[in-house]
Structures are given as C-alpha cells and as structure tokens.
BARONU-992294 format. One record per residue (C-alpha): x, y, z; residue in one letter; residue number from 1. Coordinates in steps of 0.02 Angstrom, whole numbers, plus 50000, padded with zeros to 5 digits. Each point is the difference from the previous one (the first is absolute). Layout:
// BARONU-992294
+-------+-------+-------+----+-----+
!     X !     Y !     Z ! aa !   i !
+-------+-------+-------+----+-----+
!     X !     Y !     Z !  A ! NUM !
...
+-------+-------+-------+----+-----+
//
This chain:
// BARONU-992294
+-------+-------+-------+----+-----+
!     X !     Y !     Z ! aa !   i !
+-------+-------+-------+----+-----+
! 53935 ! 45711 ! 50800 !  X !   1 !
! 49926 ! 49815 ! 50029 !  X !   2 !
! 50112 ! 49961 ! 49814 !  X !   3 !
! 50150 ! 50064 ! 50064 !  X !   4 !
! 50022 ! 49919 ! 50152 !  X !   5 !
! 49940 ! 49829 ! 49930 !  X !   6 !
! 50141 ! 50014 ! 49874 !  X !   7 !
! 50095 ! 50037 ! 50133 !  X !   8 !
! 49946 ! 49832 ! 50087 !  X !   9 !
! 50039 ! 49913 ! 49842 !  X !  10 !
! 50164 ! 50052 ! 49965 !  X !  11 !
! 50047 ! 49960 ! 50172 !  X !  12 !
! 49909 ! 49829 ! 49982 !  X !  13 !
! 50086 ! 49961 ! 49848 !  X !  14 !
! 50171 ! 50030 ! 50062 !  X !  15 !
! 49967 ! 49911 ! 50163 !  X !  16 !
! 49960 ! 49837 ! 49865 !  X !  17 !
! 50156 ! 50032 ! 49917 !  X !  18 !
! 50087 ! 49993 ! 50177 !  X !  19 !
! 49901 ! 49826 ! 50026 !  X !  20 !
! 50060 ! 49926 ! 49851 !  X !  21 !
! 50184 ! 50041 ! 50021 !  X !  22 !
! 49991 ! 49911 ! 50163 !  X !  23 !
! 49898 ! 49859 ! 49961 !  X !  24 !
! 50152 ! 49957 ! 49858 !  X !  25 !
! 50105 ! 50004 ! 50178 !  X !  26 !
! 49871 ! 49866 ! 50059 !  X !  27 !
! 49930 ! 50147 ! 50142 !  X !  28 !
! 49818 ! 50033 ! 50030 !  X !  29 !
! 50026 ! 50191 ! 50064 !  X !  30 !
! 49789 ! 50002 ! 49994 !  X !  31 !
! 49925 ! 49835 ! 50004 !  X !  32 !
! 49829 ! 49986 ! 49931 !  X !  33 !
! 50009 ! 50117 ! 49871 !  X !  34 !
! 50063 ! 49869 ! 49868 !  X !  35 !
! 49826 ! 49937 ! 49997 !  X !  36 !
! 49905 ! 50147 ! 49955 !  X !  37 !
! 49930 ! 49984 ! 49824 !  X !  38 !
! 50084 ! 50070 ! 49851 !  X !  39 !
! 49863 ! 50112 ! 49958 !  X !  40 !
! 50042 ! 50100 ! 50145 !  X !  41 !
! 50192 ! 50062 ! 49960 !  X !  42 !
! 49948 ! 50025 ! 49815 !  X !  43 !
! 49848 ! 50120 ! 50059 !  X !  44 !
! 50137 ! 50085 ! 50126 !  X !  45 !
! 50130 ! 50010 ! 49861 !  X !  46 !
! 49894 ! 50071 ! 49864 !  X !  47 !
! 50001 ! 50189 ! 49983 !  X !  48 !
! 49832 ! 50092 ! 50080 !  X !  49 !
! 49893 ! 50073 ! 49927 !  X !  50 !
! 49809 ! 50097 ! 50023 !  X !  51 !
! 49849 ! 50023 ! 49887 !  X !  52 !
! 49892 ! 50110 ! 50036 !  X !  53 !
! 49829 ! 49977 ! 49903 !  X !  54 !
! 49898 ! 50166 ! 49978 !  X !  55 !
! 49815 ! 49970 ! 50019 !  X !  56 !
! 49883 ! 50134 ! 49902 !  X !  57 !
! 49860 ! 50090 ! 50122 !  X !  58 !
! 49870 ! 49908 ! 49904 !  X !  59 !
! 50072 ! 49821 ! 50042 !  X !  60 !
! 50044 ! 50040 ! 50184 !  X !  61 !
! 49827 ! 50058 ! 50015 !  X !  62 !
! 49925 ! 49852 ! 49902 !  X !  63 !
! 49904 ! 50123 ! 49915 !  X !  64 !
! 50033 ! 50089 ! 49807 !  X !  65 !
! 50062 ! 50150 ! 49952 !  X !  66 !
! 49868 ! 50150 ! 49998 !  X !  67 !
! 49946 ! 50065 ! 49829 !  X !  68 !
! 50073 ! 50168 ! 49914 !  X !  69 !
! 49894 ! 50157 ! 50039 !  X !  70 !
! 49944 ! 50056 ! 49842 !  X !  71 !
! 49900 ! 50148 ! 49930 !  X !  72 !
! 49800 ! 49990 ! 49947 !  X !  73 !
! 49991 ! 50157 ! 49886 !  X !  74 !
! 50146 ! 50051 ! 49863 !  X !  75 !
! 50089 ! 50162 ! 49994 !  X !  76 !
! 49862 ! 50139 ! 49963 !  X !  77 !
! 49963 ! 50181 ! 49938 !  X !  78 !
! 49878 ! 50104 ! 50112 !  X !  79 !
! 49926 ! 50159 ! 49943 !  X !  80 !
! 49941 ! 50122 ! 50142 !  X !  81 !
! 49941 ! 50191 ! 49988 !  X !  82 !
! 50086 ! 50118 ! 50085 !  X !  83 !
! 49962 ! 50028 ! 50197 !  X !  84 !
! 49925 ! 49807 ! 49989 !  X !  85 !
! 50005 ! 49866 ! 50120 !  X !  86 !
! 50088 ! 49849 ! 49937 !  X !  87 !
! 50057 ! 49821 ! 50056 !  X !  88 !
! 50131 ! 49908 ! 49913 !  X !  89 !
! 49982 ! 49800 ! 50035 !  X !  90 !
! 50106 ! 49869 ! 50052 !  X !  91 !
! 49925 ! 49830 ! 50013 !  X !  92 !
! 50136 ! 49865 ! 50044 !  X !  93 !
! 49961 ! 49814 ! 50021 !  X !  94 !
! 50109 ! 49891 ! 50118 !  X !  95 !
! 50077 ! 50135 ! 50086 !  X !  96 !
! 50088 ! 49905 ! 50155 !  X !  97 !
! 50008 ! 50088 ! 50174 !  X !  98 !
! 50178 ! 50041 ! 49989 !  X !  99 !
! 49975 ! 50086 ! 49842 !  X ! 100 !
! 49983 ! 50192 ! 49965 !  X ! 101 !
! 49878 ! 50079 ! 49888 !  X ! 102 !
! 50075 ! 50207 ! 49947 !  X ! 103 !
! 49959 ! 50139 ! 49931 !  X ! 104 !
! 50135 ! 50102 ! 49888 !  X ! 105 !
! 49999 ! 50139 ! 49885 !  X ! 106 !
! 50097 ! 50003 ! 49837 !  X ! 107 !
! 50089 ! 50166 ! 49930 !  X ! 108 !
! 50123 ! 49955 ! 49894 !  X ! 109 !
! 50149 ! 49893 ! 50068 !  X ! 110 !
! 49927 ! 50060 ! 50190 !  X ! 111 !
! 49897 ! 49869 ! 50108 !  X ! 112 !
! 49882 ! 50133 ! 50133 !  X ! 113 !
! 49948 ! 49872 ! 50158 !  X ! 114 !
! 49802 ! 50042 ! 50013 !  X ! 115 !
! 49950 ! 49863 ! 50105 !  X ! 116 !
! 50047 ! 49819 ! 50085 !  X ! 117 !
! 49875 ! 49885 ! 50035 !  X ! 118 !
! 49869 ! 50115 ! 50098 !  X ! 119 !
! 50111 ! 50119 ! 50045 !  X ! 120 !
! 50014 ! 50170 ! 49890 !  X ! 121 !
! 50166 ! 50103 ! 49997 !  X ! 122 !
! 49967 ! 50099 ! 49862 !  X ! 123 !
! 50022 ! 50200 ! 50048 !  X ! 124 !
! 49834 ! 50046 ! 49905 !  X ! 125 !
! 49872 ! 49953 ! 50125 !  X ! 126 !
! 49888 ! 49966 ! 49835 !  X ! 127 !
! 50067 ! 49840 ! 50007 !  X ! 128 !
! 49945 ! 49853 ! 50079 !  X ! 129 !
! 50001 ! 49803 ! 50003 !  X ! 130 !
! 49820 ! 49935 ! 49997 !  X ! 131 !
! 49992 ! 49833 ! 50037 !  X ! 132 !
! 49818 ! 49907 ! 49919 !  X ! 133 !
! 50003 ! 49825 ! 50063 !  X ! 134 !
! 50026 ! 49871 ! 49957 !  X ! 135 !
! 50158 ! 50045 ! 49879 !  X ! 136 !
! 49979 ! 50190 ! 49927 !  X ! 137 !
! 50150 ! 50092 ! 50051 !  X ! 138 !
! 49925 ! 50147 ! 49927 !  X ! 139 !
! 50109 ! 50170 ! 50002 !  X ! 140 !
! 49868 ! 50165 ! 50033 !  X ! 141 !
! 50051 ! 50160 ! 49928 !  X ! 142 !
! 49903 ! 50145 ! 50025 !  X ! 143 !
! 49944 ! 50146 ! 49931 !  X ! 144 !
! 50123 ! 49964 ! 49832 !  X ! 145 !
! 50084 ! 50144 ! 49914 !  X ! 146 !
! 50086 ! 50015 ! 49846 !  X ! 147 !
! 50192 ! 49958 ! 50061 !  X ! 148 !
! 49931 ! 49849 ! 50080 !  X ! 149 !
! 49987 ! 49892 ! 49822 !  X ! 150 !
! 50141 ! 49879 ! 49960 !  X ! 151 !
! 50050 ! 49821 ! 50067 !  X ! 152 !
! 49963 ! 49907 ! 50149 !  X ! 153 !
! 50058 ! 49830 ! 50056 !  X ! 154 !
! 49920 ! 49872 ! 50104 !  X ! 155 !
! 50125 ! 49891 ! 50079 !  X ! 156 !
! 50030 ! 49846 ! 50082 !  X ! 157 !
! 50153 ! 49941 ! 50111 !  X ! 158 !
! 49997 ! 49813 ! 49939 !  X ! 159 !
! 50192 ! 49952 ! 49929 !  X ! 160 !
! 49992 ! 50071 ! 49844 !  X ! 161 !
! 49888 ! 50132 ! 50030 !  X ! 162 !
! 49839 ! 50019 ! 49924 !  X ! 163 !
! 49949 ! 50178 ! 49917 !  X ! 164 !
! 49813 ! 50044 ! 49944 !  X ! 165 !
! 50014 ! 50192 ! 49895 !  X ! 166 !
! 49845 ! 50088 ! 50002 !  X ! 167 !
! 50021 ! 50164 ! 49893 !  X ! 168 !
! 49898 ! 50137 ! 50048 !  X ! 169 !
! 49941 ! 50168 ! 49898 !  X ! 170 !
! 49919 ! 50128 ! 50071 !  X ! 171 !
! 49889 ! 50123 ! 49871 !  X ! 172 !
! 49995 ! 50184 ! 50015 !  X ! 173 !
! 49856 ! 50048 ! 49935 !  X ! 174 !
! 50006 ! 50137 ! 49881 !  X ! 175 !
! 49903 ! 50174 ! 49966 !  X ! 176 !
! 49973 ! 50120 ! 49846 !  X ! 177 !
! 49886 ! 50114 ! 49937 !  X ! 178 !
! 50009 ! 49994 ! 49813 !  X ! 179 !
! 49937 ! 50094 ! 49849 !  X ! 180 !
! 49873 ! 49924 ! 49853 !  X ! 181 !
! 50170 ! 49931 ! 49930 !  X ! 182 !
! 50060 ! 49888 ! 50123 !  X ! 183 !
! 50137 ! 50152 ! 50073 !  X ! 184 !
! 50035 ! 50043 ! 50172 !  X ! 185 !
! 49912 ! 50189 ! 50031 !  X ! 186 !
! 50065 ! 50147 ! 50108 !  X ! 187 !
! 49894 ! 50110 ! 49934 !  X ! 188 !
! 49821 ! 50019 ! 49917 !  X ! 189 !
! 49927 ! 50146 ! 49911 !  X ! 190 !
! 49816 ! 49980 ! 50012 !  X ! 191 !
! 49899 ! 50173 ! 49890 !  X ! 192 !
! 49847 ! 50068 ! 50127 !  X ! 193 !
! 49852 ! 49904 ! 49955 !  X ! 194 !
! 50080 ! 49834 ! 49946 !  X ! 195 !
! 50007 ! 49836 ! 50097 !  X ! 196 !
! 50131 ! 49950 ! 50101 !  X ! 197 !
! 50084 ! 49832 ! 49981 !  X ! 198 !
! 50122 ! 49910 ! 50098 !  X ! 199 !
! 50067 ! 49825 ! 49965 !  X ! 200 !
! 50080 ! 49901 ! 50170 !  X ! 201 !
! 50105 ! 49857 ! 49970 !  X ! 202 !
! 50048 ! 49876 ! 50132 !  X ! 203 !
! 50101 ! 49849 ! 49971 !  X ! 204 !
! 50121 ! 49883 ! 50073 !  X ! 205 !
! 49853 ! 49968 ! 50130 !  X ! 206 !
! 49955 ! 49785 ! 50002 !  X ! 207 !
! 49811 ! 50003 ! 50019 !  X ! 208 !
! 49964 ! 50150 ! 50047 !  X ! 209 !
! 49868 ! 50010 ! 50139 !  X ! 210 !
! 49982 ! 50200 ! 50048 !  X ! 211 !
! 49920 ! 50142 ! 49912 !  X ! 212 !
! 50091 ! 50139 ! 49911 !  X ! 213 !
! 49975 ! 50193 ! 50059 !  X ! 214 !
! 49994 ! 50149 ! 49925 !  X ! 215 !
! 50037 ! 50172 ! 50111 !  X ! 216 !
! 50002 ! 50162 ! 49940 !  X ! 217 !
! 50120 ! 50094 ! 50107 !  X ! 218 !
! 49944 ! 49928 ! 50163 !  X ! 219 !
! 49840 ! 49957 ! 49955 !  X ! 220 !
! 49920 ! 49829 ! 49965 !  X ! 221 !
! 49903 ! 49985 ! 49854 !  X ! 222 !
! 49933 ! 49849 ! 49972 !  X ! 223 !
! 49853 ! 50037 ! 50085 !  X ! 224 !
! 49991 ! 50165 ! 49983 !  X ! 225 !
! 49828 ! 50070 ! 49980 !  X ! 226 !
! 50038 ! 50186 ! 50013 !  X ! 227 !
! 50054 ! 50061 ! 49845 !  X ! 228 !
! 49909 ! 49875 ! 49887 !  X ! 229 !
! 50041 ! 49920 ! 49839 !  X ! 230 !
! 50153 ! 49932 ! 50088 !  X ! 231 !
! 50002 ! 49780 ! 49957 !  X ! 232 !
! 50145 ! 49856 ! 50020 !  X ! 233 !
! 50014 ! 49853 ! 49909 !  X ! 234 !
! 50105 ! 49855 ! 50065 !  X ! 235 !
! 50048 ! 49851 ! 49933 !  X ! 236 !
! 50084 ! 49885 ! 50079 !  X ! 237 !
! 50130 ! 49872 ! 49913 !  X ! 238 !
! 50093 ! 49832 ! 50067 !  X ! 239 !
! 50166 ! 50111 ! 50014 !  X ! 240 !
! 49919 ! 50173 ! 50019 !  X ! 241 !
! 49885 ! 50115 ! 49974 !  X ! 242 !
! 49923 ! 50139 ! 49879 !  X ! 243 !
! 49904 ! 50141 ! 50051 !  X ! 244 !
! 49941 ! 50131 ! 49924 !  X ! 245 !
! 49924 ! 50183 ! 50065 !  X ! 246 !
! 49894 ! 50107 ! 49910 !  X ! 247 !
! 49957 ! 50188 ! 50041 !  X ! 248 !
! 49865 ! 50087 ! 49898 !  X ! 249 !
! 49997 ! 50197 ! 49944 !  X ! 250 !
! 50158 ! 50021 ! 50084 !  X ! 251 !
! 50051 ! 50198 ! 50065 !  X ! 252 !
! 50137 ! 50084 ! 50081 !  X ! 253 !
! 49958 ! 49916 ! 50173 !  X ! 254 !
! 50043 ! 49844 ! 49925 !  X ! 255 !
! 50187 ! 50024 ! 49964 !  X ! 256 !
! 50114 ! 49927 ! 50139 !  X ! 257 !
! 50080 ! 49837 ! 50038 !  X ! 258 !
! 49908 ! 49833 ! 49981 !  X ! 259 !
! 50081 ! 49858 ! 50066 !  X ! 260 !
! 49931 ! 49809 ! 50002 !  X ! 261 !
! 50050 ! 49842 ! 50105 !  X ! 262 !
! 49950 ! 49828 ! 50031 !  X ! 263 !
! 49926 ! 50043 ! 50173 !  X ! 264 !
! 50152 ! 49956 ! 50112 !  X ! 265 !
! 50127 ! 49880 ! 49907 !  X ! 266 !
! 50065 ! 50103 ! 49840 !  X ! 267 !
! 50068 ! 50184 ! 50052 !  X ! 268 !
! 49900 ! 50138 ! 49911 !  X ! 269 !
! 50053 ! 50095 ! 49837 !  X ! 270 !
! 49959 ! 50159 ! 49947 !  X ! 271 !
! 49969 ! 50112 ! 49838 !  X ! 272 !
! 49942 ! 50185 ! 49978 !  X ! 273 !
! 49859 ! 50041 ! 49925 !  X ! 274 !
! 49974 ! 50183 ! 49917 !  X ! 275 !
! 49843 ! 50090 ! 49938 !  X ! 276 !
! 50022 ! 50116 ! 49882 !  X ! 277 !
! 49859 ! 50145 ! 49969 !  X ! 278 !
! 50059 ! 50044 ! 49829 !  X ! 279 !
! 50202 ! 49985 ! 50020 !  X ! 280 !
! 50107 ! 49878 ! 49877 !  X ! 281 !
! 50088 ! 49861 ! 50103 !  X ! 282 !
! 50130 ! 49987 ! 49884 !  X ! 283 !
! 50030 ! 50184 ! 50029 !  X ! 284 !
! 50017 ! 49980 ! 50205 !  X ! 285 !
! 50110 ! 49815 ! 49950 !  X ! 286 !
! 50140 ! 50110 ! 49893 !  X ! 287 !
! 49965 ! 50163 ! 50056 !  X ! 288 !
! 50160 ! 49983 ! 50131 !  X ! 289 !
! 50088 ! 49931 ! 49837 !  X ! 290 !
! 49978 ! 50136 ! 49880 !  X ! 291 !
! 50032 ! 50114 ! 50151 !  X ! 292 !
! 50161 ! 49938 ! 50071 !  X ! 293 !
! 50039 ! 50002 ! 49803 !  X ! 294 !
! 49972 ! 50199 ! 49985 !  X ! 295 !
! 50139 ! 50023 ! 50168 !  X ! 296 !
! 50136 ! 49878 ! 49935 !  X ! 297 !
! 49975 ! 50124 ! 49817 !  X ! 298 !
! 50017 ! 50170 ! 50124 !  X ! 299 !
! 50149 ! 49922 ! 50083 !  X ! 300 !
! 50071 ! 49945 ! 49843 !  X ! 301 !
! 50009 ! 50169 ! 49918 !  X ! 302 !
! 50040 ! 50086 ! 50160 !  X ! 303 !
! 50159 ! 49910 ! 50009 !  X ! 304 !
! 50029 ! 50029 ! 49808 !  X ! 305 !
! 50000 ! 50194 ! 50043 !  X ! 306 !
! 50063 ! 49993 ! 50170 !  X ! 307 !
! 50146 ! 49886 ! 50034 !  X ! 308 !
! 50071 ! 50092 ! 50119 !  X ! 309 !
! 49886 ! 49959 ! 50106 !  X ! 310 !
! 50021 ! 49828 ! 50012 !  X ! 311 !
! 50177 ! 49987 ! 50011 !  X ! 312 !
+-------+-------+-------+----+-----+
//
C-alpha cells in the first residue's frame, strides 16, 4: 500500500515539474523555490519504484545455526521371539527436536496400521504400547506375541523427509511330535505284553528352551510316577528344542491308552496310542478293516451281477 501511493506522489510530482518548466519558458515562477532543489531529488521521484524484500533464514534471525538432523543409533533389525513372549522393538533417535514426532506403524503389504504417536498408543490391540526408556529409546512393547503378529514394523520420524527404522519381527511356534525309531510321526504303537515301551518326543522351533518336557498317560503325570514302577524320562534339552524320551518296562494291557508329551506350558501337547497286545498280530488289527471292507465291496459286487433289478 505504502508503494502505491508513493508512486502515486511521484507521478503527480513529476507532472507538477513538467507544469514548472512550461512556465518558466513563459518567464513565470508558478512555485518559487522549487528550482533550487537538487537534481537528485526529481530523478529519485521520476524513477520507477520498486521493493526488495530480503528473506532472513531462522538460524540468522536468531543468530544462532541450524539444529542437526535426527538420526537413528541402531540399523534395521530381525528379532526372533517364541510364541506367547514379551518383546520390545527399539527405536533410539539422536537429535530429535521438540517439534518432531517419533511413530509407530505396522507394515502389511501396501497398508500403513497407526500403532502409536509419540507416547500415545492407538492401536486396537491393547497388546500394544509405546514404552518410552530415557534418554532416546522409543521402544514399541508387544505382548504376549502370537503367530500372525510376525512381519514388518517401522519406526518413524516426522523430520522433512521422513526418517524410517524397519525392525522385522518372527515369532516361532514351537513344534510337537511323537515319532517312531525312524524319525516318522506315530499314531499308533503296538507294544507285545512283556516288552518295553518306548516313546520318542520331539520339540523344536523352541530358542533356548528353558522348561521341562511331560509325559501323561491319559490324565496322569508320569514323570514322577512311583506307582507302577519301571516307568523313567529322559530329556534333553537343545538350543532350539528338546528331546525326550520315556521308557515303560514289562508293559500289560493297563498300559495301552493315550500318551501325550509337552514342553510344560509353551508347546501344545501331542498324542499317540499305545496298544498291548497279549498274543494278537498288530498287523492283523492295522488291515483287518481292509481285508474286511474288501470281502463287502466282493458281496456287493456279485449281488449286483445277479440282481440288477435291484439297483435300477
């Protein structure tokens, strides 16, 4: 506004000198005193006006210099937890300026799910929450981990561009068989009277194990079980698992049943049934159901051959 109206000023300034001239040629003085103001003066009112406007960065204004970039202390990383485990994914960031925003996101393919910003959480699962270590550990808490809760998750701050840490996270089901002397998974043993009973109990999948496999028959605990007698467990335990091994001497009839083992309350049980046999041939009881569903599709087969009308 101040530029417009001086030009305005000076356009009527320089007219009123073109007025003065025309009648100083006539020999009249229409505004005496004028003629001796300095030449300097009509060319500053005759020359065009103009503005600059000189932009100042913060830091200068401030006599001060510009803050340094927030920056990450630890590289993208790969965390291994077991399920129905307690874990804390990390964030340390350096520099980070008051008006900046540390987040929480989680990645699932080309969708971004909001978990947390600065210390407040808006994740839906309430297993999720910011935990704050000071000085600079913007550390993400998830807890009690299950299986669907592995893939990517991004640390992020709101400097201009952004900055992204990805932490990838796994979560390990642990895993449960009862095998055979080769190695195969058993769902059924046939044990003669007499004999010993052997049962092999893999567990894997488990990082560092720390628990104790058990052995129940039916309902019952036996790894300590001093009733029957001749009843022992070996265990030994891995840095991803865990083998154990259960041994029942001159086994009888009371001995059939399910046996199940776990590794006491982090892998879920598995079972296999065990048969005693006083005399009987276990391949006889395995194909028996064969050779006798065999004999009725032979009766049905002839039937029809003599009988069509039947089935039509």
């Amino acid at each position: 506004m101040l530029s417009r109206l001086s030009a305005v000023v000076a356009s009527i300034l320089v007219h009123q000198l073109h007025v003065l001239c025309a009648a100083t040629s006539l020999g009249a003085k229409p505004f005496p005193g004028l003629e001796n103001l300095p030449r300097s003066f009509w060319h500053e009112l005759s020359s065009p006006f103009t503005e600059v406007y000189e932009v100042e960065s913060f830091a200068t204004e401030t006599g001060g210099t510009p803050e340094p970039r927030p920056f990450f202390e630890d590289p993208e990383s790969n965390i291994t937890v077991q399920l129905g485990a307690q874990v804390y994914m990390h964030c340390r960031v350096q520099n980070l300026q008051d008006t900046l925003k540390v987040s929480w996101v989680r990645r699932r393919g080309d969708e971004l799910h909001l978990l947390t910003i600065g210390l407040d959480t808006y994740a839906s699962d309430s297993r999720f929450s910011l935990a704050l270590e000071k000085p600079n550990d913007w550390r993400l808490l998830l807890r009690s981990a299950t299986e669907r809760d592995g893939g990517v998750y991004e640390c992020q701050v709101s400097a201009h561009p952004p900055l992204i840490r990805t932490v990838h996270l796994t979560v390990s089901v642990p895993k449960v068989e009862i095998v055979d002397e080769h190695g195969a998974t058993a769902g059924d043993k046939f044990y003669k009277a007499g004999s010993t009973i052997e049962l092999k109990c893999v567990v894997s999948n488990i990082p560092q194990p720390t628990g104790y496999v058990t052995w129940r028959h039916g309902s019952r605990t036996l790894n300590y079980d001093t009733t029957r007698g001749g009843i022992s467990v070996k265990t030994d335990m891995g840095a991803s698992g865990a083998i154990s091994r259960l041994y029942i001497a001159n086994a009888n009839k009371k001995d059939s049943g399910n046996y199940s083992c776990a590794l006491a309350d982090v892998a879920a049980a598995t079972t296999v049934s065990v048969h005693v046999l006083n005399g009987e041939n276990p391949a006889a009881m395995q194909h028996g159901g064969c050779a006798n569903l065999q004999a009725t599709s032979f009766v049905l087969i002839v039937i029809t051959m003599l009988f069509p009308s039947l089935f039509r």
